[in-house]
C-alpha positions in Angstrom: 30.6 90.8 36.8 28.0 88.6 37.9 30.8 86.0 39.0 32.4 88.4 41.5 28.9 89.6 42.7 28.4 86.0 43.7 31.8 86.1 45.5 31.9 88.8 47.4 28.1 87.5 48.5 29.7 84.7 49.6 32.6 86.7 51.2 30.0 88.9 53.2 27.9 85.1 53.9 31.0 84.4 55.6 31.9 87.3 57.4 28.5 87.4 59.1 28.6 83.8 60.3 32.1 84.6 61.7 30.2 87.4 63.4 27.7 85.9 64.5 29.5 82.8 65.8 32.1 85.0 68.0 29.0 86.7 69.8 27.5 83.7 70.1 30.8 82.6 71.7 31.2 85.9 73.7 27.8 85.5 75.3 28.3 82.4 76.3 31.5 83.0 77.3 29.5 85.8 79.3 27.1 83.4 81.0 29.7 80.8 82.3 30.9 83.8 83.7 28.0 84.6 85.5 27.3 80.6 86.4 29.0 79.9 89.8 32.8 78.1 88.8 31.8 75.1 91.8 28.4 74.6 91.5 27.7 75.5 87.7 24.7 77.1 89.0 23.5 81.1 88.3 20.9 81.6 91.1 21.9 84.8 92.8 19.7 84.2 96.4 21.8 85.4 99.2 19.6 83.7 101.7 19.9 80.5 99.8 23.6 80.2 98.3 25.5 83.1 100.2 26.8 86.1 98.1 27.7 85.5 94.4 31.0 87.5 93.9 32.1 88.0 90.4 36.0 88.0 89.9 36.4 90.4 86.2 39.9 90.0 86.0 39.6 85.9 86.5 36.4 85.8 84.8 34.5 83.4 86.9 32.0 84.2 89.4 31.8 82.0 93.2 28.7 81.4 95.4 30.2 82.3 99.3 28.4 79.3 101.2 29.9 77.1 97.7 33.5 78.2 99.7 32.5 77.4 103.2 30.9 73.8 102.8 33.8 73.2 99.6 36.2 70.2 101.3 39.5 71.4 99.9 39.4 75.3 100.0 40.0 77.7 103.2 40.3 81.3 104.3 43.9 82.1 104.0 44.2 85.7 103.5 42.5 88.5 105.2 39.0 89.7 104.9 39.8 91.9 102.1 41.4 89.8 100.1 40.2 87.6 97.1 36.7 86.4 98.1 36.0 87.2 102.1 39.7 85.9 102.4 39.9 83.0 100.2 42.6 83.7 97.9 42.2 83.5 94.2 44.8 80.4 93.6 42.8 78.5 96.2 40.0 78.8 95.1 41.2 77.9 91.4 43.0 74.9 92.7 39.6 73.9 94.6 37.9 73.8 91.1 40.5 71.7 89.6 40.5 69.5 92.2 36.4 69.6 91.8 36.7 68.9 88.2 37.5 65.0 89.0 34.7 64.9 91.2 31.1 63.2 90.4 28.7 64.0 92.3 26.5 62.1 93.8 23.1 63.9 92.6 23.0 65.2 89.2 25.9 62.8 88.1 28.4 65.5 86.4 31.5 66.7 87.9 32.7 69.2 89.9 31.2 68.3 93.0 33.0 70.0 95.9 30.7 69.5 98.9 31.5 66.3 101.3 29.8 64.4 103.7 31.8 64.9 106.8 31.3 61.2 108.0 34.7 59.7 107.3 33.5 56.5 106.0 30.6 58.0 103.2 32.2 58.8 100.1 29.2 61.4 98.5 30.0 64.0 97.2 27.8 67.1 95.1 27.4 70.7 94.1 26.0 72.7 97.1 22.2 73.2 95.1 22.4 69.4 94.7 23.2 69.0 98.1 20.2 71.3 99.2 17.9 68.7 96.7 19.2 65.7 98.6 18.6 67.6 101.9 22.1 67.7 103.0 22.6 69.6 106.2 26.0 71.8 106.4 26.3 73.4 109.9 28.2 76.9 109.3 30.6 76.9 112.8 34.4 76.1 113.2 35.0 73.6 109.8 31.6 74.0 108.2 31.1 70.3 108.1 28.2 69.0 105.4 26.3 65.8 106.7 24.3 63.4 104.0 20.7 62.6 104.7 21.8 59.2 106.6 24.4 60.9 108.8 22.6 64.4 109.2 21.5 65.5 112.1 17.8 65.2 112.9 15.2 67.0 115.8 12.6 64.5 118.1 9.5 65.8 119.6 9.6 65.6 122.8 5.9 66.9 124.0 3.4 65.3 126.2 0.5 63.5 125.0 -1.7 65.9 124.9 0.4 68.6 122.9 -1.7 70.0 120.1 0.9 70.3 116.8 0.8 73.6 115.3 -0.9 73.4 111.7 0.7 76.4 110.3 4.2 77.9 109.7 5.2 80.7 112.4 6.8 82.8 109.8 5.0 82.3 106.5 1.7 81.1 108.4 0.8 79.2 105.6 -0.4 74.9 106.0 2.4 73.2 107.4 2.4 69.0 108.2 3.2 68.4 111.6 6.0 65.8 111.4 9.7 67.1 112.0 12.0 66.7 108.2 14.4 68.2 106.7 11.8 70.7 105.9 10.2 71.5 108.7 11.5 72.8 112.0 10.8 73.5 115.0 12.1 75.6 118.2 13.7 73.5 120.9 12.3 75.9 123.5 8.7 76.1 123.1 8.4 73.3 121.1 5.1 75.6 119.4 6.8 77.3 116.2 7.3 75.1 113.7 8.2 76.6 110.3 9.7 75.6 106.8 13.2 75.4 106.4 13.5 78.1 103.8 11.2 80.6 105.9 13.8 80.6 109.0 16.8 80.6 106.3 14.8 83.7 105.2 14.5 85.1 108.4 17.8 84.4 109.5 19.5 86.1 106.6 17.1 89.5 107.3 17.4 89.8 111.4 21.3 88.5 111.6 22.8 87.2 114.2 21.7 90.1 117.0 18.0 89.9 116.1 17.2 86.5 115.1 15.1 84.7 117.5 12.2 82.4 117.7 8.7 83.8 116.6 6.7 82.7 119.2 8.6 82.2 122.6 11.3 85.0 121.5 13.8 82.6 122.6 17.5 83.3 121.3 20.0 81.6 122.6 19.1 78.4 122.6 17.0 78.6 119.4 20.2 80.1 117.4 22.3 77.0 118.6 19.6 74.4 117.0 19.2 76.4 113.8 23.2 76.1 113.3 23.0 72.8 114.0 20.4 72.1 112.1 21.9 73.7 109.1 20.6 77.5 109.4 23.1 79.7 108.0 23.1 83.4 110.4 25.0 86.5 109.2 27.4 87.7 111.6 25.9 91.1 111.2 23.0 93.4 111.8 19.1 93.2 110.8 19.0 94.4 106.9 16.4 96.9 108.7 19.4 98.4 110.7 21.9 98.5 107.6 19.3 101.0 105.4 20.7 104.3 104.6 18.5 106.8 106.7 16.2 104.3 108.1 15.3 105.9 111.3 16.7 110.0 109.7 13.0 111.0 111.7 14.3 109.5 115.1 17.3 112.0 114.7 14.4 115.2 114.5 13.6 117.2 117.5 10.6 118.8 118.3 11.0 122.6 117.5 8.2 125.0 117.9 6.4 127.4 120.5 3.2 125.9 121.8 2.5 129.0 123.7 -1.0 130.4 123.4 0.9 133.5 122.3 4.1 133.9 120.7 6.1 137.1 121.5 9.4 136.4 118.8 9.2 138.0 115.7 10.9 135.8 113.7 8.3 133.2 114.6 6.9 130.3 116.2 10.0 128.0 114.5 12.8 130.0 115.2 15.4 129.0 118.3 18.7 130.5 119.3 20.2 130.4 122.8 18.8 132.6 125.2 15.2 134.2 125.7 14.1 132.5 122.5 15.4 129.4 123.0 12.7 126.4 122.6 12.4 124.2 125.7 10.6 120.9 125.3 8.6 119.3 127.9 11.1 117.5 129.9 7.9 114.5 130.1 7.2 114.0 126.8 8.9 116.1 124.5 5.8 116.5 122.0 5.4 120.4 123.2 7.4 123.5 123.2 7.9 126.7 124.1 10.3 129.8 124.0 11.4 130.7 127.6 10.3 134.9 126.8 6.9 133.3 126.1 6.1 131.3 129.1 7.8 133.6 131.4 10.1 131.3 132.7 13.6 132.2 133.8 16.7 132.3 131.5 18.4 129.4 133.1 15.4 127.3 133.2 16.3 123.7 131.4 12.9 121.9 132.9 9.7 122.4 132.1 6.3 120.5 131.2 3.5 121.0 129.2 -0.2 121.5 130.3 -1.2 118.2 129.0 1.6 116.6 131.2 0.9 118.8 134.3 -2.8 117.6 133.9 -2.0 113.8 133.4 0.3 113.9 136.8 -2.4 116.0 139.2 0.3 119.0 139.2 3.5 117.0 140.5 4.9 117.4 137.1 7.5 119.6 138.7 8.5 116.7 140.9 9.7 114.1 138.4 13.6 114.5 137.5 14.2 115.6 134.2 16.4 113.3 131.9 18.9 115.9 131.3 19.4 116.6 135.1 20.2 112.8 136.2 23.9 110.9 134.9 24.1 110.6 131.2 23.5 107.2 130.4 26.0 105.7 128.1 25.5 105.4 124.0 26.3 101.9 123.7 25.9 99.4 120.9 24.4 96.5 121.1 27.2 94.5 121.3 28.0 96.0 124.6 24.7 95.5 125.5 24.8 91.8 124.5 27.8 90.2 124.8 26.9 87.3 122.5 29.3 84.9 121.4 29.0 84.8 117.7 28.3 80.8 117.0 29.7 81.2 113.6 33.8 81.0 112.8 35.7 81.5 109.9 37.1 78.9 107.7 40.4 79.0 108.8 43.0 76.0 108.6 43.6 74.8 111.6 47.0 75.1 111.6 47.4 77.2 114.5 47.3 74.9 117.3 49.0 72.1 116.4 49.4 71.4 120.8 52.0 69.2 122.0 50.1 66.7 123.9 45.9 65.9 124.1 45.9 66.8 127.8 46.0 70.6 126.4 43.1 69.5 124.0 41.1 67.6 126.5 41.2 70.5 129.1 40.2 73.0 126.9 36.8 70.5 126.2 35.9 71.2 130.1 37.6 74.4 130.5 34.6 76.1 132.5 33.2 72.7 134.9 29.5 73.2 135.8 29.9 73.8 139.6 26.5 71.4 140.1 27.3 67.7 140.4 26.1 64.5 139.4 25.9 62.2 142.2 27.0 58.6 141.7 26.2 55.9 143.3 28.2 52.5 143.2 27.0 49.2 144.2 30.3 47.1 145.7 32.5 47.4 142.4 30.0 47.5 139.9 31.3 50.7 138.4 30.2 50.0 134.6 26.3 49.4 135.5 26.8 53.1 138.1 28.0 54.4 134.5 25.8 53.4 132.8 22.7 54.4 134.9 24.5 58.2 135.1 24.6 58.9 131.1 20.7 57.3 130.7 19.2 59.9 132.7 17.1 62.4 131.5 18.8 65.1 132.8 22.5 63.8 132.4 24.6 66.9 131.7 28.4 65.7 131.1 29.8 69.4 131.8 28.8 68.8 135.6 31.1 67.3 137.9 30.9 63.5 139.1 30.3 63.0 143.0 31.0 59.6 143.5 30.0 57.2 146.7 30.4 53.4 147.4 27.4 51.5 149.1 29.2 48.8 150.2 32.3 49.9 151.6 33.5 46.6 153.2 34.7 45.9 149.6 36.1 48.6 148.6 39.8 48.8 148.1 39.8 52.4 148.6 41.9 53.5 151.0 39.6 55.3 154.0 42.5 58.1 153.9 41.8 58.5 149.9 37.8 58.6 150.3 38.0 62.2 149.3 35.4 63.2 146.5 38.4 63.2 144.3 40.4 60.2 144.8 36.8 58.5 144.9 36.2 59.9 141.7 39.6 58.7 140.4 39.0 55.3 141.4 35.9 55.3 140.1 36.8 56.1 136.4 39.9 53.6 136.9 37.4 51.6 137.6 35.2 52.5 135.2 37.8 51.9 132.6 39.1 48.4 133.5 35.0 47.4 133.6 34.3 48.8 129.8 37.4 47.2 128.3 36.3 43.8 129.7 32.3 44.5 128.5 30.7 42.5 125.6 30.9 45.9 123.2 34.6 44.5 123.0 36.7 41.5 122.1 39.8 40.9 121.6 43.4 40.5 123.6 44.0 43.4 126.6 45.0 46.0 125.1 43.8 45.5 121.4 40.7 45.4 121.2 38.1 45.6 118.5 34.2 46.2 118.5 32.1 43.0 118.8 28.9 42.9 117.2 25.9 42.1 119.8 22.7 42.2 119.3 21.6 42.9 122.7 23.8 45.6 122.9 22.2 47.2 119.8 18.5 46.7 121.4 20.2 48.3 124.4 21.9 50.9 122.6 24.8 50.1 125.0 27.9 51.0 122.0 26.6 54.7 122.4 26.7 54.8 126.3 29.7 53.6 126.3 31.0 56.1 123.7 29.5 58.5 126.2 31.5 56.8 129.2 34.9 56.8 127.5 34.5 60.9 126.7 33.8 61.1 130.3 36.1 59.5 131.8 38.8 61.0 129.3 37.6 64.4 130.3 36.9 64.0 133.7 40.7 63.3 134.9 39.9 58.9 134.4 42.8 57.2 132.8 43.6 56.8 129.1 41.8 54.4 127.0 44.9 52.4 125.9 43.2 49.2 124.8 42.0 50.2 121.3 43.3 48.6 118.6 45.2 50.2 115.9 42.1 48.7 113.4 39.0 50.1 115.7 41.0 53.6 115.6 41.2 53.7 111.7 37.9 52.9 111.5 36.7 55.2 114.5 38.8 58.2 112.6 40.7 57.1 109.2 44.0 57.5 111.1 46.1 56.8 109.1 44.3 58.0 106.3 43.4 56.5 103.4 45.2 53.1 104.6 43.1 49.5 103.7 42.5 47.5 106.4 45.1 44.0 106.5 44.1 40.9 107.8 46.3 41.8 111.0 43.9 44.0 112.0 40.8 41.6 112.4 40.2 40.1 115.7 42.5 36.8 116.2 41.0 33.2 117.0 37.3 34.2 115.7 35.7 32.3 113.6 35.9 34.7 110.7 39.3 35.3 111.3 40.3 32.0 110.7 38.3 31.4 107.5 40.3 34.7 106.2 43.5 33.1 107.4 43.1 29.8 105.5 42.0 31.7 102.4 44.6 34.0 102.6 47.4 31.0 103.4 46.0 29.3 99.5 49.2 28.7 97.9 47.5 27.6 94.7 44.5 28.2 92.4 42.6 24.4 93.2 43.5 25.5 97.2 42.0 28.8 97.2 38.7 27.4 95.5 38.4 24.7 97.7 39.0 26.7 100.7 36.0 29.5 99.1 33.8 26.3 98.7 34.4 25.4 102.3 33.3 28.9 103.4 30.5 29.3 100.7 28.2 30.9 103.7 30.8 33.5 104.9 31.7 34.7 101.3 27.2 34.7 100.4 27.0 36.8 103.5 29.6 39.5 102.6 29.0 39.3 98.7 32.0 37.8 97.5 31.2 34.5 96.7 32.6 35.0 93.0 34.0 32.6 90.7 38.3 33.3 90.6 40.6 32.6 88.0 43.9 33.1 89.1 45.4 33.5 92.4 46.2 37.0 91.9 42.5 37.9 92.9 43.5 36.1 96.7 45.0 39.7 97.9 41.7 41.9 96.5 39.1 38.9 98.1 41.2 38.7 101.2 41.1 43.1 101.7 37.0 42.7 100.8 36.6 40.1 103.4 38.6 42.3 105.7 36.7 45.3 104.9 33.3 43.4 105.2 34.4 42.3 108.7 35.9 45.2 110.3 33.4 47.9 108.3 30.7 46.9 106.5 29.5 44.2 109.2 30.2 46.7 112.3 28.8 49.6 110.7 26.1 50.6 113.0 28.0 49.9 116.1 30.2 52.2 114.9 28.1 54.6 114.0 26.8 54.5 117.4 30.1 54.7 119.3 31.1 57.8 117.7 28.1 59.6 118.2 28.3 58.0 121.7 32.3 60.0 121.6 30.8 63.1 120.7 30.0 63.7 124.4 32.1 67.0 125.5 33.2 67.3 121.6 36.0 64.3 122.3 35.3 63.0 118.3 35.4 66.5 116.9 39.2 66.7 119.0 40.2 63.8 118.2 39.0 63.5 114.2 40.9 67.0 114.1 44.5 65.7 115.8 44.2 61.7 115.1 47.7 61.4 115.0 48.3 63.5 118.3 45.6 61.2 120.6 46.5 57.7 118.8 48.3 57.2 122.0 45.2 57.7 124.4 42.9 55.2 122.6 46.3 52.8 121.6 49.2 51.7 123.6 48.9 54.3 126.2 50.7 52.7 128.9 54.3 54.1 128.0 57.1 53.2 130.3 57.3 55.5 133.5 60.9 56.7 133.8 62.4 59.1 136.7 62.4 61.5 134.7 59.2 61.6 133.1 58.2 61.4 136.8 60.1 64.3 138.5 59.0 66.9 135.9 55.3 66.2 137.0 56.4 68.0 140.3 57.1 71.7 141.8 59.5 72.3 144.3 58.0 74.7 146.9 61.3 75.8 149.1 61.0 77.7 152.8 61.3 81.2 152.2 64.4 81.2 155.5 67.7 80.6 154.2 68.5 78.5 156.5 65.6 76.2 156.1 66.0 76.3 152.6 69.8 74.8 153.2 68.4 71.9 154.7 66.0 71.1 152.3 68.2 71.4 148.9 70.3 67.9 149.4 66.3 66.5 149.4 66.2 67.1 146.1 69.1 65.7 145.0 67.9 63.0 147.6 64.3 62.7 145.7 65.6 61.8 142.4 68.1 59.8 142.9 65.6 57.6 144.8 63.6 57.7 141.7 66.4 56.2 139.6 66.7 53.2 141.9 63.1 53.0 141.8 63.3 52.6 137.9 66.0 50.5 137.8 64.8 48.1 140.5 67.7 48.8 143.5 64.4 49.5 145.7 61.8 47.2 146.7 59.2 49.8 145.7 58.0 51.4 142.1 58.1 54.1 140.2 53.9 53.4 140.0 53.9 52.8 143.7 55.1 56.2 144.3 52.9 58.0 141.6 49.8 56.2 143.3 51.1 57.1 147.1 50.8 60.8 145.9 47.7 60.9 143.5 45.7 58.0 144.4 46.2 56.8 140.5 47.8 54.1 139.1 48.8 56.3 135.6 48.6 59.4 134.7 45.2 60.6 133.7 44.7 61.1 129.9 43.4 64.7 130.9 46.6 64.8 132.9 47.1 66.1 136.6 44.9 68.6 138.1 46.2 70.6 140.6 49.8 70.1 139.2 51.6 68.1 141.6 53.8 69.7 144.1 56.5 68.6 146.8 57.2 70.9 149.9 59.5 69.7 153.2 58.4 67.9 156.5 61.1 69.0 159.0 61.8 68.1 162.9 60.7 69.7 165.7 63.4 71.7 166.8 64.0 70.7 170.7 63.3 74.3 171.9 59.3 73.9 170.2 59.3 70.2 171.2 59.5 71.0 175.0 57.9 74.3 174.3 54.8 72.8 173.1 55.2 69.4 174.2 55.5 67.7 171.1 56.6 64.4 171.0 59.4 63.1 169.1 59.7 59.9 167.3 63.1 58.0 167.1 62.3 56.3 163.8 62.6 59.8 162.4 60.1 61.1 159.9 58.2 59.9 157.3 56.8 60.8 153.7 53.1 62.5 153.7 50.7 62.6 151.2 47.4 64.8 150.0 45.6 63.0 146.9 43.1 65.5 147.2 45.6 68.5 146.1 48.5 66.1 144.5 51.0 67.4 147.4 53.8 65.4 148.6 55.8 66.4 151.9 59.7 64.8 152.2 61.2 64.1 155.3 64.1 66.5 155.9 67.2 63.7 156.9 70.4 63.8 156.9 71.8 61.1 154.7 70.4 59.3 151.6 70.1 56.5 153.6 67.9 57.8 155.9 65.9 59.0 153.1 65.3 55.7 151.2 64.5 53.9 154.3 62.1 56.4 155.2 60.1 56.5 151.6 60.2 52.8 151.5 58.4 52.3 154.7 56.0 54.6 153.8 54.9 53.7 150.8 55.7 49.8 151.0 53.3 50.1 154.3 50.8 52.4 152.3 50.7 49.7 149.0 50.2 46.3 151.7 47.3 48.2 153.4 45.6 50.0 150.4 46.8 48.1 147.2 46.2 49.7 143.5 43.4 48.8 141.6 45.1 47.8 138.7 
C-alpha cells in the first residue's frame, strides 16, 4: 500500500511539472508574441515605434515604422491588406532574411534597418538605431542614415542671437548646441526643443496641424523635421479624431429671452410659425419667439437689446448671415491644398522610363521663372561656375542667364548669342573645363577622382558635384568621361562587384606598384616586390607576411580597394553630396543601370536615323504647297545618309550644331523639340508685287537655336538640295566653329 502511495505521489510530481512546464512554455510563447518579430522589442509607443499590430493567426506581432525603415520589405498589397499593405509572406521573408543579420548595436541578429550610404555596411534593430541616433527620413524609400552619414542642422544666427535655454514644447532646460537631440526650427531659428517632444507633437497635431511653436511656421518647418528624421501622420490632430469632441458646437441656442413669454408650453419650446425661436442674427446668445416680440411671421432677422445697444441702434443695418451666399462646408483639405511630404513604401517598379532625359526633366519640371545671372570672364567658364553655386543665395531651380565679358574671344556665334545658345555654350563649356580640373585624372573619357588636398581645404569636389547636376539638368551635355570604377563607387553599379586592378588610374605611381605586385609569378618575387613597396602596403595596412602566392589575388583586391575607396573616401563623400543638387544622386542611385551612359561613354555614334527622329515635320496646310514640300523629305534624309557615311563634305554633328547651337545632344535632351518647316520662293506675281528681290543662287537652309527650328529650301532636285545645305552649313562651321 505504502509502495503505490509513493507512486502515484511521484505520478502526480510528474504531472504537475508537465503542467507547469507547458504554461511556462505557453506564456512565453505568449510574450514572444507580443515582442515585435524585427526588432525583438515589446514597447508599444506609437509616437516612438509606429503602431504595433498583432497578427493572431501568424502569431507574431510587427512595429509599423520597423516595416518602413526595414531594407528588404515593401507595401505590395493595398491598404487593407496584411499590415498597412505589407503582405504577410513579406514580411516573414524580411525576418528570415533579418535572422542572418548582426547588428551593429546590441550585437544579436535580426537587424533589419540600413544605412542608406552605399558604402557603410551597419546594420540594427530600429530601438538600436534610435540608441545610436540614427536618423530615418519617412518620404518616398524611407532611407535610414548612420550617425557619420546623417543628416545634421547649422546655426546660422548673427552674433548677437541670444540661444533659447529652454525647450518650446516641454519648456523644460535645454543646452543650446544643435544634436541629434536637440532641434531647432529653420524659420525662426528661436524654438529649439528635444527630439522626442516634436516626435511627440508630431504624432498628436498630424500632418494638417503641426507647425512650429513659436513662429507658427508650417511649411518649411514640416520639410526640416522629415528631413531630420520626424516621423508625421498623414492624418488629423488626435483632438479632431475624438468621438464627440466638439457635440456642444453642434447645440443651438433655444429659448425666449423676452421679458414676457406668451407660449404656454414654455420658454423652450419651438415649432415653425408664431412660436418659432429666432436668434439674434449678431450674436446668437439671445432668443425670442416671433408672438413675443411682436415681430412679423416672416421675420428671419432680428437682434437682441444687448446688440442694438453695442451698435448705437444700426443693428438693423448689418446683413444677417443667413441672408448673404452660403458659404461652402469645406474640409480642410480643400482649404489647404498641402502636399503630403510622406509616400508609401512602394517598390519602385512602376516607372522603370526608357531613357534619363524623362528622369532628368521631371527633377526641373516646374523652372523658377527668376534667374541667376552669370557672368563669364573670356572662357573661364569653370571659375563663373564655381562663383554661381558659392553664393549665399544660389538656388539651382532658377534658371542660368549667362553673359561673356570679353566677347572678342568668344567663339560664339553673334547670330547664337541668344540667352539660350549662350547658356548651351556655357555648360558645354562648363563641361570640357570640369573634366580637365585637378578633382580628376585620368585618360579623356575615363576618368577617376584625384585626391588633392587643396581641393578638400576648398571644398571644390562638392561644387563640382553641384556643377555636374546643373549642367545635367539645365539642358548642358552629358557627363561621359567617368569611369566605369568612379561610377561603382559613386553608386555600387554594378552591385556588389569588387573593384579589379583595371579600374585604378593607369601610369600613377600606385598603379604601377599594384601592377608589379600583381605581375609576381612566384612566392620569393612577390615578397621582394612587397619589400620594395613596404611604405605603400604600411599606409593601406597590408604590409603582412605571405605564404603562398595564392594570397597575391586577395592583397592585390585590398590594395585596389584601399586606392579607389578607402584613400578617396571623403572626396567621395563630398561629390555625392555635391550630386545631390536637384535630387540627380537620389535618380541616379534609383536607375544606375539606366544613366551609366550619361556619366560613362556617352558619346554614342550619331546615325541618320537617330538624327531624323529628333525632328517634326510641320507641312503647309495648301495642298498644293504641301506637294512641293514632300520630295524635301525624302530629300532631308537621304542627305543625312551621305552625311553619315561621308559622300558630303559636312557631318552629321555639323548639322545637329547648325540647328541647336550644340555639339551633342543634351543629357536632359532637347527642349523645345526640334522641328523642320519649308522656306519656299517668292512666286514672280509677290516678287514684283512687293518688290522682293530674287537671288539666282537659289535658297538656302535657315536656322533658330533659340526654338530648335530648321527651315529647308524648297528645290527641285536633290542636287539642288545638297549644294544648298552644304553651303550653308560648311559657311556657318568656317565662320562660327564648335566648341568641342
Amino acid at each position: 500500500m505504502q509502495t503505490k502511495d509513493i507512486h502515484l505521489g511521484v505520478r502526480l510530481d510528474t504531472i504537475m511539472r508537465k503542467k507547469s512546464r507547458r504554461l511556462k512554455e505557453a506564456d512565453k510563447s505568449g510574450k514572444q508574441e507580443d515582442c515585435c518579430a524585427l526588432c525583438r522589442c515589446s514597447d508599444d509607443d506609437p509616437a516612438l515605434f509606429g503602431e504595433k499590430v498583432k497578427l493572431e493567426e501568424h502569431k507574431f506581432s510587427v512595429h509599423y515604422f520597423c516595416l518602413l525603415t526595414s531594407s528588404g520589405v515593401y507595401q505590395r498589397g493595398e491598404e487593407n491588406e496584411g499590415v498597412f499593405g505589407f503582405l504577410v509572406d513579406d514580411i516573414k521573408q524580411e525576418i528570415r532574411r533579418a535572422a542572418r543579420m548582426t547588428c551593429y548595436g546590441c550585437k544579436k541578429k535580426g537587424a533589419c534597418v540600413g544605412c542608406n550610404v552605399s558604402s557603410c555596411r551597419k546594420v540594427v534593430h530600429f530601438p538600436c538605431g534610435r540608441k545610436l541616433m540614427f536618423i530615418t527620413q519617412y518620404n518616398e524609400i524611407f532611407p535610414s542614415y548612420c550617425q557619420d552619414h546623417s543628416p545634421t542642422q547649422s546655426l546660422c544666427v548673427d552674433s548677437d542671437f541670444s540661444l533659447p535655454q529652454s525647450c518650446s514644447i516641454c519648456l523644460d532646460s535645454i543646452e543650446p548646441v544643435l544634436s541629434y537631440s536637440v532641434l531647432k526650427c529653420p524659420s525662426c531659428h528661436g524654438s529649439w526643443f528635444h527630439r522626442d517632444c516634436v516626435q511627440h507633437q508630431a504624432h498628436s497635431a498630424g500632418l494638417f496641424f503641426f507647425r512650429c511653436t513659436l513662429c507658427n511656421n508650417k511649411e518649411n518647418f514640416q520639410q526640416e523635421m522629415v528631413r531630420m528624421g520626424i516621423y508625421i501622420p498623414e492624418r488629423d490632430a488626435s483632438w479632431e479624431l475624438e468621438a464627440n469632441a466638439y457635440s456642444e458646437l453642434l447645440e443651438v441656442y433655444n429659448h425666449c429671452d423676452s421679458v414676457i413669454c406668451l407660449c404656454n408650453e414654455g420658454r423652450t419650446y419651438s415649432k415653425k410659425g408664431w412660436f418659432e425661436v429666432i436668434r439674434c442674427c449678431l450674436c446668437g446668445s439671445r432668443g425670442t419667439h416671433r408672438k413675443c416680440s411682436d415681430l412679423k411671421l416672416n421675420t428671419t432677422d432680428w437682434a437682441c437689446i444687448d446688440c442694438i445697444n453695442a451698435t448705437d441702434g444700426k443693428a438693423s443695418l448689418v446683413a444677417s448671415p443667413q441672408s448673404g451666399q452660403k458659404r461652402s462646408l469645406l474640409s480642410k483639405r480643400h482649404l489647404t491644398p498641402l502636399t503630403s511630404p510622406l509616400g508609401c513604401k512602394r517598390p519602385c517598379t512602376r516607372v522603370r522610363p526608357d531613357s534619363p532625359e524623362e528622369l532628368l526633366r521631371s527633377l526641373l519640371s516646374h523652372p523658377s521663372p527668376v534667374s541667376a545671372q552669370v557672368e563669364v570672364h573670356r572662357d573661364q567658364a569653370l571659375s563663373a561656375g564655381l562663383d554661381l553655386v558659392r553664393r549665399t543665395n544660389f538656388d539651382p531651380t532658377h534658371s542660368l542667364s549667362v553673359r561673356f565679358k570679353d566677347e572678342q574671344h568668344l567663339t560664339l556665334p553673334s547670330t547664337h548669342r541668344t540667352g539660350d545658345a549662350t547658356r548651351k555654350y556655357f555648360l558645354d563649356l562648363l563641361m570640357q573645363q570640369i573634366q580637365n580640373s585637378v578633382v580628376f585624372e585620368g585618360p579623356s573619357g575615363s576618368k577617376n577622382l584625384a585626391l588633392d588636398s587643396q581641393a578638400l581645404r576648398e571644398d571644390l569636389y562638392f561644387d563640382i558635384g553641384s556643377l555636374l547636376a546643373l549642367c545635367l539638368v539645365h539642358g548642358g551635355p552629358p557627363i561621359g568621361f567617368f569611369s566605369h570604377g568612379l561610377y561603382q563607387c559613386l553608386f555600387n553599379y554594378p552591385a556588389n562587384c569588387p573593384l579589379s586592378l583595371n579600374h585604378m588610374t593607369p601610369e600613377t605611381h600606385f598603379t604601377q606598384q599594384v601592377h608589379r605586385i600583381a605581375a609576381a609569378e612566384s612566392l620569393d618575387e612577390l615578397k621582394e616586390v612587397m619589400k620594395a613597396s613596404w611604405e605603400f602596403l604600411e599606409l593601406a595596412g597590408c604590409n603582412r607576411p605571405v605564404t603562398s602566392l595564392d594570397e597575391r589575388e586577395t592583397l592585390v583586391e585590398d590594395l585596389v580597394s584601399f586606392t579607389m575607396i578607402t584613400r578617396m573616401q571623403l572626396p567621395l563623400q563630398r561629390l555625392r553630396e555635391g550630386l545631390h543638387t536637384l535630387g540627380v544622386f537620389d535618380q541616379v542611385q534609383l536607375f544606375p543601370s539606366i544613366f551609366f551612359g550619361v556619366f560613362c561613354d556617352a558619346r554614342e555614334v550619331m546615325t541618320a536615323e537617330t538624327l531624323d527622329r529628333l525632328f517634326t515635320m510641320n507641312f503647309s496646310e495648301q495642298q498644293e504647297t504641301r506637294n512641293l514640300e514632300t520630295p524635301i523629305v525624302s530629300f532631308w534624309r537621304h542627305f543625312l545618309l551621305e552625311c553619315e557615311v561621308g559622300r558630303s563634305s559636312i557631318s552629321l554633328h555639323d548639322v545637329l550644331h547648325f540647328v541647336t547651337g550644340a555639339d551633342e545632344l543634351p543629357a536632359v535632351g532637347l527642349c523645345p523639340p526640334p522641328s523642320i518647316s519649308f522656306l519656299h520662293h517668292v512666286r514672280l506675281e509677290e516678287q514684283m508685287e512687293n518688290a522682293v528681290e530674287w537671288w539666282d543662287d537659289g535658297l538656302f537652309p535657315q536656322c533658330k537655336p533659340a526654338t530648335n527650328h530648321l527651315l529647308l529650301p524648297v528645290t527641285s532636285t536633290y542636287k539642288a538640295f545638297k549644294s544648298s545645305m552644304e553651303q550653308a552649313i560648311s559657311h556657318h562651321m568656317h565662320l562660327f566653329p564648335s566648341g568641342s
